[in-house]
N, C-alpha and C positions, 0 to 999 in steps of 0.2 A: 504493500500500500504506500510506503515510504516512497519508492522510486517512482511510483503510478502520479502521486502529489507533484515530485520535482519532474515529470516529463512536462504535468498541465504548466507548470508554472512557466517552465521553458516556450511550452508552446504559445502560452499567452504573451509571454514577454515579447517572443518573435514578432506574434499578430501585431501587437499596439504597435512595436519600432514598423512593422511595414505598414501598418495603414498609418501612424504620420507621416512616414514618407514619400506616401503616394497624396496625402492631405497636401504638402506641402508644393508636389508640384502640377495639385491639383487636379488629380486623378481618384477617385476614391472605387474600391470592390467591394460589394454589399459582402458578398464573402468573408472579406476579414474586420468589418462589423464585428460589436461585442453579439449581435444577434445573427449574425452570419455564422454560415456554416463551419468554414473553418475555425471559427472560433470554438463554436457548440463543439466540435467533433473532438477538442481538446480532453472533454470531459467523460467523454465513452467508456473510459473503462472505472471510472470513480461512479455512475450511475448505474451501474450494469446487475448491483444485487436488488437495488431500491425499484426496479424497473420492474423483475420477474413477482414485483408485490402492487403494482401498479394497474389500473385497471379502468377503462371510460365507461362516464354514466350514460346510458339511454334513457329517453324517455321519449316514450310512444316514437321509437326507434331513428332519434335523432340524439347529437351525443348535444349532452348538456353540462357535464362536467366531468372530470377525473374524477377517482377516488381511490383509496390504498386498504390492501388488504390488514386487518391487525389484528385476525384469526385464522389458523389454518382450518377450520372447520364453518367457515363461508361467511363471514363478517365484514363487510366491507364501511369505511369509514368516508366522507365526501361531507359537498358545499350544501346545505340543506335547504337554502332559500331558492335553488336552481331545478331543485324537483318538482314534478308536475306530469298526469298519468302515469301510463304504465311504467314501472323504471324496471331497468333491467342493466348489468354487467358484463360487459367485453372482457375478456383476459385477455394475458400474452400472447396464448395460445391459439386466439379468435372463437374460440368458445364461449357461448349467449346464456346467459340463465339468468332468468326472471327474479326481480329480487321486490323483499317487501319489507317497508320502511316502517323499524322497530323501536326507536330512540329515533328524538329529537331535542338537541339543548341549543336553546333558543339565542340563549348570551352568546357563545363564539359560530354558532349557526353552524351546525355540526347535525352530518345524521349519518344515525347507523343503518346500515339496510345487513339483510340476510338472505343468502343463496342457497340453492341444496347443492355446494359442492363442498367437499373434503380434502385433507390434504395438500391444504393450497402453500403457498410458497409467504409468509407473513412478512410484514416490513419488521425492521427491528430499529427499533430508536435510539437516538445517543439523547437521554433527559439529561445530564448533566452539561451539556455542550451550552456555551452562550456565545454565539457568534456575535463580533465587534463591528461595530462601524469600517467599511474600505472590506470585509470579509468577504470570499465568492461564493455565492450559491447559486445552485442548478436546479432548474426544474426538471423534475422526469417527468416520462410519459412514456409509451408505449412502446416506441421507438429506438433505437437503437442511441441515436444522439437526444441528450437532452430538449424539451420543449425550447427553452429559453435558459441564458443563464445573467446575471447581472449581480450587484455588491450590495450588501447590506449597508441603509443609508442612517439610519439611527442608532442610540441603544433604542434598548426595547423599550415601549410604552405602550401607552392606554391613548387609543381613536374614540373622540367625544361621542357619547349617544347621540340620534340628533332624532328632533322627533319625527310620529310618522304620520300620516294620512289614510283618511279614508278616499280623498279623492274625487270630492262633492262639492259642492255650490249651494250657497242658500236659498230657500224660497224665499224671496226680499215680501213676500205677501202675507206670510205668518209666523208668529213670536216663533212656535214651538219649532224644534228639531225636525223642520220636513225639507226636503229634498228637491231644490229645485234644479239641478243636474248634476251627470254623473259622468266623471272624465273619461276616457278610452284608457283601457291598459290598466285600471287601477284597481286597492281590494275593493271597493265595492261594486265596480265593475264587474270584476271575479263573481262576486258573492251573488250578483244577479239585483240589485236594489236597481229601482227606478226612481224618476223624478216622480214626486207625489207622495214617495213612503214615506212614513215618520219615525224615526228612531226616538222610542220610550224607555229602554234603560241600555247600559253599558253595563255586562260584569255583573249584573243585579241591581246598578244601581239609578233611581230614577231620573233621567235627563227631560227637563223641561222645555228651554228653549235650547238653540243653536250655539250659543256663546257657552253653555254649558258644555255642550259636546264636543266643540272646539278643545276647550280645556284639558277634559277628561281625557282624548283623543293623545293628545299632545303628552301627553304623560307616559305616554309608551311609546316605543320606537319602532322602526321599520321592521321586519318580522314578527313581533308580538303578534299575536292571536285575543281580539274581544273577541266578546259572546254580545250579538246584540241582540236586542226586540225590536221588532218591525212590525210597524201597524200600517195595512197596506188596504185601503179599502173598509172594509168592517170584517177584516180577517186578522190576525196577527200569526209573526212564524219569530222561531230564533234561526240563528245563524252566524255562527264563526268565522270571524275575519282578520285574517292576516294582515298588518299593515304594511303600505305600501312608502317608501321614501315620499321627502316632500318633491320631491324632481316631477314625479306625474302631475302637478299642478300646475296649469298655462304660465303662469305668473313668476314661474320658481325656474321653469325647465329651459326657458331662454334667456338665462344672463349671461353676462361675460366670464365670468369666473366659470359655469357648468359649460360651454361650448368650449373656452381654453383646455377645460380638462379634457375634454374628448377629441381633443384635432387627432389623438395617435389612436382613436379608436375608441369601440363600447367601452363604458365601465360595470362594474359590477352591480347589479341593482340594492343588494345589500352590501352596505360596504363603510356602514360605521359602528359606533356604538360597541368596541372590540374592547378589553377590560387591561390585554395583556398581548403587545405581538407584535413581532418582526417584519422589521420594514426594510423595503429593497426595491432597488432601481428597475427589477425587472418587468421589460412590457409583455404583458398576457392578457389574452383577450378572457375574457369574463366564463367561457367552458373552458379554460386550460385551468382556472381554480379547482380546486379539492383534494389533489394530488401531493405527491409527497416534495418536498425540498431537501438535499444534500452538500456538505460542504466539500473540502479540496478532499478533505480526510473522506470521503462514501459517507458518512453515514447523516439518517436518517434527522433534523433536527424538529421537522415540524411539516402541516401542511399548508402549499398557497389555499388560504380564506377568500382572498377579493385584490379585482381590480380597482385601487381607490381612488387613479390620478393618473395624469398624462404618463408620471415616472414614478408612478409609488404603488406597489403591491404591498399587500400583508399576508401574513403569514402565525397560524398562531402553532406557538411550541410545543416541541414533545414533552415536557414536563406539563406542561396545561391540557395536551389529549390525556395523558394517560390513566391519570388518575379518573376521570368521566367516564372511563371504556365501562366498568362494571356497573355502572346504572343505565346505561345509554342500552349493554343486553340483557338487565334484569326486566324492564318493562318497567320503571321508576318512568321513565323519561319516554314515553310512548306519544305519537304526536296525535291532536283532536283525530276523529275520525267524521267528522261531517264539516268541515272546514267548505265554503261556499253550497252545503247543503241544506235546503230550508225545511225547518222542523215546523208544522203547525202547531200552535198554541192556544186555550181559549184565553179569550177576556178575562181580566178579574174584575167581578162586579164594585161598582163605585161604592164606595162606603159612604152610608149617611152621615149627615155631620151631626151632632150632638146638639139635642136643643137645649132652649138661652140658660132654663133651668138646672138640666143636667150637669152642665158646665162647673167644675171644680176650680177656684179661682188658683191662677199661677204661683209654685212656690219663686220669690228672689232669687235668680243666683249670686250666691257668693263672689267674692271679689276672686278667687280663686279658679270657681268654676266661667268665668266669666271670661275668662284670657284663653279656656279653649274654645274650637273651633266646633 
Protein backbone atom coordinates (compact mmCIF):
# COMPACT_ATOMS: atom_id res chain seq x y z
CA UNK A 1 0.00 0.00 0.00
CA UNK A 2 3.05 2.06 0.95
CA UNK A 3 4.41 2.09 -2.78
CA UNK A 4 0.80 2.17 -4.22
CA UNK A 5 0.47 5.80 -2.14
CA UNK A 6 4.17 7.05 -3.46
CA UNK A 7 3.39 5.80 -7.33
CA UNK A 8 -0.33 8.24 -6.84
CA UNK A 9 1.74 10.95 -5.52
CA UNK A 10 4.25 10.67 -8.27
CA UNK A 11 1.71 10.55 -10.76
CA UNK A 12 -0.11 13.40 -9.49
CA UNK A 13 2.92 15.56 -9.13
CA UNK A 14 3.69 14.79 -12.84
CA UNK A 15 -0.09 15.63 -13.96
CA UNK A 16 -0.16 19.27 -12.00
CA UNK A 17 3.84 20.11 -13.54
CA UNK A 18 2.24 19.13 -17.00
CA UNK A 19 -0.99 20.67 -17.04
CA UNK A 20 0.87 24.03 -15.85
CA UNK A 21 2.81 23.70 -18.46
CA UNK A 22 0.77 23.27 -21.13
CA UNK A 23 -1.45 26.36 -18.87
CA UNK A 24 1.24 28.22 -19.56
CA UNK A 25 1.61 28.00 -23.08
CA UNK A 26 -1.77 27.99 -23.36
CA UNK A 27 -2.64 24.74 -24.32
CA UNK A 28 -4.77 22.92 -21.76
CA UNK A 29 -5.84 18.57 -21.99
CA UNK A 30 -9.01 17.83 -20.11
CA UNK A 31 -7.18 14.65 -19.53
CA UNK A 32 -4.75 15.97 -17.10
CA UNK A 33 -7.44 17.96 -15.35
CA UNK A 34 -7.78 17.11 -11.51
CA UNK A 35 -11.08 15.60 -13.19
CA UNK A 36 -9.43 14.00 -16.12
CA UNK A 37 -8.69 10.83 -16.77
CA UNK A 38 -5.23 10.74 -16.21
CA UNK A 39 -5.55 12.06 -13.37
CA UNK A 40 -8.45 9.63 -11.98
CA UNK A 41 -6.53 6.74 -13.38
CA UNK A 42 -3.65 7.63 -10.80
CA UNK A 43 -5.94 6.27 -8.00
CA UNK A 44 -6.97 2.79 -9.53
CA UNK A 45 -5.37 0.68 -7.48
CA UNK A 46 -5.96 2.60 -3.92
CA UNK A 47 -9.99 2.27 -4.90
CA UNK A 48 -9.85 -1.16 -6.06
CA UNK A 49 -11.15 -2.85 -2.54
CA UNK A 50 -13.75 0.08 -1.74
CA UNK A 51 -15.00 -0.46 -5.27
CA UNK A 52 -15.87 -4.44 -5.03
CA UNK A 53 -18.32 -2.97 -1.87
CA UNK A 54 -19.77 -0.30 -4.20
CA UNK A 55 -22.85 -0.54 -5.77
CA UNK A 56 -25.78 2.18 -7.91
CA UNK A 57 -29.01 2.92 -6.72
CA UNK A 58 -32.13 2.27 -9.10
CA UNK A 59 -35.02 3.41 -8.95
CA UNK A 60 -37.97 2.55 -11.20
CA UNK A 61 -34.67 1.53 -13.20
CA UNK A 62 -32.81 4.61 -13.54
CA UNK A 63 -29.68 5.20 -11.27
CA UNK A 64 -30.36 7.65 -8.69
CA UNK A 65 -27.40 7.31 -6.59
CA UNK A 66 -24.41 5.11 -5.36
CA UNK A 67 -24.52 3.32 -2.24
CA UNK A 68 -21.86 0.95 -0.21
CA UNK A 69 -22.38 -2.38 0.91
CA UNK A 70 -21.80 -2.48 5.00
CA UNK A 71 -23.13 -6.01 5.38
CA UNK A 72 -22.10 -9.13 3.68
CA UNK A 73 -25.41 -10.43 4.03
CA UNK A 74 -27.33 -7.60 1.76
CA UNK A 75 -27.36 -4.24 3.60
CA UNK A 76 -26.80 -1.80 1.42
CA UNK A 77 -26.12 1.93 2.91
CA UNK A 78 -26.85 5.29 0.35
CA UNK A 79 -28.39 9.12 -0.07
CA UNK A 80 -31.98 8.77 1.30
CA UNK A 81 -33.58 11.87 0.05
CA UNK A 82 -32.74 10.42 -3.68
CA UNK A 83 -35.10 7.49 -3.35
CA UNK A 84 -38.35 7.33 -4.96
CA UNK A 85 -40.29 3.96 -6.39
CA UNK A 86 -39.14 0.85 -6.93
CA UNK A 87 -35.37 0.84 -5.76
CA UNK A 88 -33.30 -1.79 -6.53
CA UNK A 89 -29.01 -2.48 -6.45
CA UNK A 90 -26.56 -2.93 -9.21
CA UNK A 91 -23.37 -4.72 -8.06
CA UNK A 92 -19.83 -5.16 -9.40
CA UNK A 93 -20.87 -7.81 -10.89
CA UNK A 94 -24.05 -6.29 -12.89
CA UNK A 95 -26.32 -8.23 -10.85
CA UNK A 96 -30.00 -6.60 -10.03
CA UNK A 97 -31.97 -7.29 -6.83
CA UNK A 98 -34.66 -5.49 -5.75
CA UNK A 99 -34.16 -3.97 -2.52
CA UNK A 100 -36.51 -2.45 0.24
CA UNK A 101 -35.96 0.42 2.26
CA UNK A 102 -35.60 -0.50 6.02
CA UNK A 103 -33.99 2.49 8.05
CA UNK A 104 -34.05 5.95 7.57
CA UNK A 105 -32.11 8.65 9.67
CA UNK A 106 -33.23 11.79 8.60
CA UNK A 107 -30.31 14.10 10.37
CA UNK A 108 -27.36 12.84 7.82
CA UNK A 109 -30.06 11.55 5.26
CA UNK A 110 -28.92 8.05 5.28
CA UNK A 111 -30.92 4.88 4.31
CA UNK A 112 -30.57 1.43 4.77
CA UNK A 113 -32.01 -0.78 2.11
CA UNK A 114 -31.82 -4.67 2.15
CA UNK A 115 -31.30 -7.20 -0.66
CA UNK A 116 -31.71 -11.06 -0.77
CA UNK A 117 -28.07 -11.52 -1.48
CA UNK A 118 -25.28 -13.08 0.71
CA UNK A 119 -21.96 -13.13 0.99
CA UNK A 120 -21.22 -9.99 -0.46
CA UNK A 121 -17.90 -8.26 -0.47
CA UNK A 122 -18.57 -5.31 2.75
CA UNK A 123 -16.74 -1.88 2.74
CA UNK A 124 -14.43 -1.61 5.67
CA UNK A 125 -13.94 1.61 7.34
CA UNK A 126 -10.91 3.52 8.76
CA UNK A 127 -13.37 5.54 11.94
CA UNK A 128 -10.28 6.74 13.38
CA UNK A 129 -8.89 8.57 10.02
CA UNK A 130 -9.44 12.52 10.10
CA UNK A 131 -8.49 13.73 6.94
CA UNK A 132 -6.93 17.42 6.90
CA UNK A 133 -7.52 20.33 4.97
CA UNK A 134 -5.09 20.00 1.19
CA UNK A 135 -5.86 15.86 1.82
CA UNK A 136 -6.93 13.79 -1.59
CA UNK A 137 -9.93 11.90 -1.78
CA UNK A 138 -11.50 9.79 -4.34
CA UNK A 139 -14.65 8.86 -5.08
CA UNK A 140 -15.58 5.32 -6.03
CA UNK A 141 -17.87 3.86 -8.01
CA UNK A 142 -18.22 1.02 -10.13
CA UNK A 143 -15.68 1.44 -12.37
CA UNK A 144 -12.44 0.75 -12.45
CA UNK A 145 -11.16 4.42 -12.18
CA UNK A 146 -12.44 6.59 -9.58
CA UNK A 147 -15.86 8.75 -10.11
CA UNK A 148 -14.12 11.86 -9.34
CA UNK A 149 -11.31 12.66 -7.03
CA UNK A 150 -10.59 16.26 -5.41
CA UNK A 151 -8.84 17.64 -1.77
CA UNK A 152 -10.50 18.16 1.32
CA UNK A 153 -11.39 21.92 1.70
CA UNK A 154 -12.03 22.35 5.52
CA UNK A 155 -11.66 20.60 8.93
CA UNK A 156 -14.72 19.03 9.50
CA UNK A 157 -17.90 20.95 10.54
CA UNK A 158 -21.48 21.31 10.98
CA UNK A 159 -23.61 22.67 7.30
CA UNK A 160 -26.40 25.19 8.87
CA UNK A 161 -30.05 23.50 8.83
CA UNK A 162 -32.00 25.66 6.61
CA UNK A 163 -35.58 25.58 6.79
CA UNK A 164 -37.99 23.61 4.58
CA UNK A 165 -41.12 24.14 2.56
CA UNK A 166 -44.14 22.83 1.65
CA UNK A 167 -44.11 24.67 -1.49
CA UNK A 168 -47.51 26.62 -1.58
CA UNK A 169 -48.98 30.04 -1.86
CA UNK A 170 -51.47 31.69 0.18
CA UNK A 171 -55.13 32.15 -0.56
CA UNK A 172 -54.70 36.01 -0.09
CA UNK A 173 -58.99 35.53 0.28
CA UNK A 174 -58.98 33.70 3.73
CA UNK A 175 -57.37 34.09 7.21
CA UNK A 176 -57.04 30.27 7.64
CA UNK A 177 -54.24 27.86 6.25
CA UNK A 178 -55.91 27.40 2.75
CA UNK A 179 -54.01 26.86 -0.33
CA UNK A 180 -54.12 29.08 -2.91
CA UNK A 181 -51.34 27.32 -5.02
CA UNK A 182 -49.17 24.79 -5.36
CA UNK A 183 -45.55 24.96 -6.99
CA UNK A 184 -44.23 22.10 -9.52
CA UNK A 185 -41.61 19.76 -8.16
CA UNK A 186 -42.42 20.22 -4.44
CA UNK A 187 -43.67 18.07 -1.11
CA UNK A 188 -46.97 19.13 -1.44
CA UNK A 189 -46.94 18.61 -4.82
CA UNK A 190 -45.67 15.20 -4.07
CA UNK A 191 -48.39 14.64 -1.53
CA UNK A 192 -51.00 15.57 -4.06
CA UNK A 193 -52.63 18.88 -2.19
CA UNK A 194 -54.55 21.30 -4.23
CA UNK A 195 -55.36 24.90 -4.22
CA UNK A 196 -58.53 25.08 -2.01
CA UNK A 197 -57.34 22.57 0.60
CA UNK A 198 -56.90 23.71 4.06
CA UNK A 199 -54.32 22.46 6.36
CA UNK A 200 -55.93 22.12 10.01
CA UNK A 201 -53.20 20.64 12.01
CA UNK A 202 -49.39 19.85 11.67
CA UNK A 203 -47.98 16.90 13.99
CA UNK A 204 -51.22 17.17 15.84
CA UNK A 205 -51.16 20.37 16.30
CA UNK A 206 -53.98 22.83 15.58
CA UNK A 207 -52.97 25.49 12.66
CA UNK A 208 -55.39 28.27 12.20
CA UNK A 209 -54.28 30.65 9.99
CA UNK A 210 -51.23 30.68 7.31
CA UNK A 211 -48.65 32.78 9.26
CA UNK A 212 -49.07 29.81 11.63
CA UNK A 213 -48.01 27.27 9.26
CA UNK A 214 -45.49 29.33 7.83
CA UNK A 215 -43.95 29.12 11.25
CA UNK A 216 -44.46 25.69 12.21
CA UNK A 217 -43.22 24.63 8.78
CA UNK A 218 -40.08 26.56 9.16
CA UNK A 219 -39.08 24.72 12.07
CA UNK A 220 -38.05 21.75 10.34
CA UNK A 221 -35.87 21.30 7.50
CA UNK A 222 -35.68 19.96 4.15
CA UNK A 223 -36.38 16.06 4.55
CA UNK A 224 -38.31 16.15 7.60
CA UNK A 225 -41.45 14.38 7.26
CA UNK A 226 -45.00 16.21 8.87
CA UNK A 227 -48.03 14.52 9.23
CA UNK A 228 -50.62 16.85 8.10
CA UNK A 229 -54.74 17.27 8.04
CA UNK A 230 -56.29 18.37 5.14
CA UNK A 231 -59.80 19.55 4.93
CA UNK A 232 -60.59 19.34 1.21
CA UNK A 233 -64.08 19.98 0.57
CA UNK A 234 -66.34 18.55 3.48
CA UNK A 235 -63.97 15.59 3.55
CA UNK A 236 -60.74 15.48 5.57
CA UNK A 237 -57.47 12.97 4.94
CA UNK A 238 -53.97 12.90 6.68
CA UNK A 239 -50.95 12.61 4.88
CA UNK A 240 -47.06 12.69 5.31
CA UNK A 241 -44.86 15.13 3.92
CA UNK A 242 -41.40 15.36 3.30
CA UNK A 243 -40.16 18.68 3.09
CA UNK A 244 -38.89 20.04 0.24
CA UNK A 245 -35.79 22.99 0.25
CA UNK A 246 -36.71 26.56 0.01
CA UNK A 247 -35.11 26.53 -3.61
CA UNK A 248 -38.80 25.07 -5.03
CA UNK A 249 -40.17 28.58 -4.23
CA UNK A 250 -40.26 31.04 -7.43
CA UNK A 251 -38.93 33.67 -5.39
CA UNK A 252 -35.94 31.66 -3.66
CA UNK A 253 -34.96 29.51 -6.87
CA UNK A 254 -33.72 32.57 -9.17
CA UNK A 255 -31.11 34.58 -7.25
CA UNK A 256 -27.76 35.19 -7.98
CA UNK A 257 -26.12 33.37 -5.39
CA UNK A 258 -28.41 29.69 -6.37
CA UNK A 259 -27.69 30.07 -10.28
CA UNK A 260 -23.70 30.81 -9.38
CA UNK A 261 -23.93 27.74 -7.58
CA UNK A 262 -25.16 25.74 -10.26
CA UNK A 263 -23.04 27.04 -13.52
CA UNK A 264 -20.90 23.59 -12.93
CA UNK A 265 -24.03 21.64 -12.72
CA UNK A 266 -27.22 20.09 -10.44
CA UNK A 267 -26.84 20.32 -6.84
CA UNK A 268 -28.09 18.03 -4.46
CA UNK A 269 -31.61 18.72 -3.58
CA UNK A 270 -30.87 17.88 0.14
CA UNK A 271 -27.83 19.35 0.90
CA UNK A 272 -27.96 21.14 4.37
CA UNK A 273 -28.65 20.97 7.78
CA UNK A 274 -25.50 18.15 8.20
CA UNK A 275 -24.43 18.00 12.18
CA UNK A 276 -20.88 16.80 11.23
CA UNK A 277 -18.90 16.34 7.70
CA UNK A 278 -16.32 16.52 5.33
CA UNK A 279 -15.89 18.96 2.84
CA UNK A 280 -14.08 18.70 -0.47
CA UNK A 281 -13.58 20.38 -3.78
CA UNK A 282 -14.86 17.41 -5.60
CA UNK A 283 -17.54 18.17 -8.47
CA UNK A 284 -20.27 15.29 -8.46
CA UNK A 285 -23.33 15.52 -9.87
CA UNK A 286 -26.13 14.81 -7.23
CA UNK A 287 -26.59 10.44 -8.25
CA UNK A 288 -22.67 10.14 -7.85
CA UNK A 289 -23.67 10.91 -3.89
CA UNK A 290 -24.13 7.81 -1.60
CA UNK A 291 -21.11 6.04 -2.37
CA UNK A 292 -18.04 5.50 -0.50
CA UNK A 293 -14.87 8.08 -0.32
CA UNK A 294 -11.15 7.00 0.04
CA UNK A 295 -7.81 8.46 0.86
CA UNK A 296 -4.13 8.06 -0.73
CA UNK A 297 -3.94 5.23 2.12
CA UNK A 298 -7.57 2.96 0.28
CA UNK A 299 -9.37 3.18 2.97
CA UNK A 300 -12.80 3.69 3.55
CA UNK A 301 -13.34 7.25 5.60
CA UNK A 302 -16.86 8.05 4.98
CA UNK A 303 -19.62 8.42 2.26
CA UNK A 304 -20.24 11.59 -0.44
CA UNK A 305 -23.99 12.84 1.37
CA UNK A 306 -24.55 15.90 -1.35
CA UNK A 307 -23.62 18.14 -3.84
CA UNK A 308 -23.69 21.53 -1.90
CA UNK A 309 -21.86 24.18 -4.21
CA UNK A 310 -20.34 24.81 -7.45
CA UNK A 311 -16.99 23.40 -5.49
CA UNK A 312 -18.19 21.98 -2.38
CA UNK A 313 -19.27 18.37 -1.62
CA UNK A 314 -19.97 16.79 1.67
CA UNK A 315 -19.28 13.87 2.95
CA UNK A 316 -20.35 12.43 6.36
CA UNK A 317 -17.76 10.18 8.36
CA UNK A 318 -17.02 6.74 9.17
CA UNK A 319 -17.10 7.35 12.76
CA UNK A 320 -20.68 9.15 12.31
CA UNK A 321 -22.05 5.81 9.87
CA UNK A 322 -21.08 3.41 12.16
CA UNK A 323 -22.39 3.77 15.07
CA UNK A 324 -26.21 4.21 13.29
CA UNK A 325 -25.80 0.87 11.24
CA UNK A 326 -27.55 -1.20 14.29
CA UNK A 327 -30.76 0.91 14.48
CA UNK A 328 -30.90 1.83 10.82
CA UNK A 329 -31.30 -2.76 10.77
CA UNK A 330 -33.00 -3.06 13.93
CA UNK A 331 -36.25 -1.26 12.47
CA UNK A 332 -35.75 1.78 15.25
CA UNK A 333 -35.35 3.83 12.24
CA UNK A 334 -37.85 2.56 9.65
CA UNK A 335 -39.19 5.22 7.22
CA UNK A 336 -43.21 6.45 7.26
CA UNK A 337 -44.93 4.05 5.00
CA UNK A 338 -47.67 6.37 3.59
CA UNK A 339 -45.48 9.29 2.98
CA UNK A 340 -47.61 11.34 -0.10
CA UNK A 341 -50.47 8.73 0.79
CA UNK A 342 -53.98 10.18 1.65
CA UNK A 343 -55.50 8.55 4.68
CA UNK A 344 -59.33 9.50 5.20
CA UNK A 345 -60.39 10.91 8.26
CA UNK A 346 -63.74 11.80 9.91
CA UNK A 347 -64.42 15.22 11.23
CA UNK A 348 -64.30 15.82 14.93
CA UNK A 349 -67.42 17.35 15.95
CA UNK A 350 -67.23 21.01 17.01
CA UNK A 351 -67.52 21.34 20.79
CA UNK A 352 -70.14 23.42 22.26
CA UNK A 353 -68.98 26.40 24.02
CA UNK A 354 -69.86 26.53 27.65
CA UNK A 355 -72.69 28.79 28.64
CA UNK A 356 -72.21 32.22 30.52
CA UNK A 357 -73.25 30.40 33.75
CA UNK A 358 -71.25 27.34 33.53
CA UNK A 359 -68.28 29.29 33.12
CA UNK A 360 -65.73 28.87 36.05
CA UNK A 361 -64.02 32.33 36.59
CA UNK A 362 -60.17 32.21 35.56
CA UNK A 363 -57.56 31.39 38.14
CA UNK A 364 -54.28 34.53 37.84
CA UNK A 365 -51.36 33.28 36.74
CA UNK A 366 -48.42 33.78 38.73
CA UNK A 367 -45.74 35.98 37.97
CA UNK A 368 -43.85 32.69 37.34
CA UNK A 369 -46.34 30.89 35.35
CA UNK A 370 -46.73 33.98 33.32
CA UNK A 371 -43.02 34.20 31.51
CA UNK A 372 -44.05 30.76 29.91
CA UNK A 373 -45.38 30.23 26.67
Amino acid sequence: MRLNRLFTLATLLVTLLASTSLAQRGSFSPRLFKSGETTRSAFNDLVAAAREATVEILCDDKVKALGVIVDADGFVLTKASELEGQVACKLINGKVYDGEVIGVQHANDLALIKIAAKSLKAIEWDEKAKPNPGQWLATVGRSREPVAVGVVSTPRRAIPKQPGALGIRRDENDEAAKIGEVYPNSAASEAGLQPGDIIIKVDGKEIKTFEQLAVTVREHGPGDVLKLRVKRGNEEFEVNVELSPMSVLPMLGNNRGAIQNTMGGKLSTRRYGFDDVIQHDTVLKPEECGGPIVTLDGKAVGINIARGGRVESYAIPADVIVPLLADLKSGKLAPPKDIAKHVPVKSEPEKEEPKEEDKKPEKEPTKEESKSD
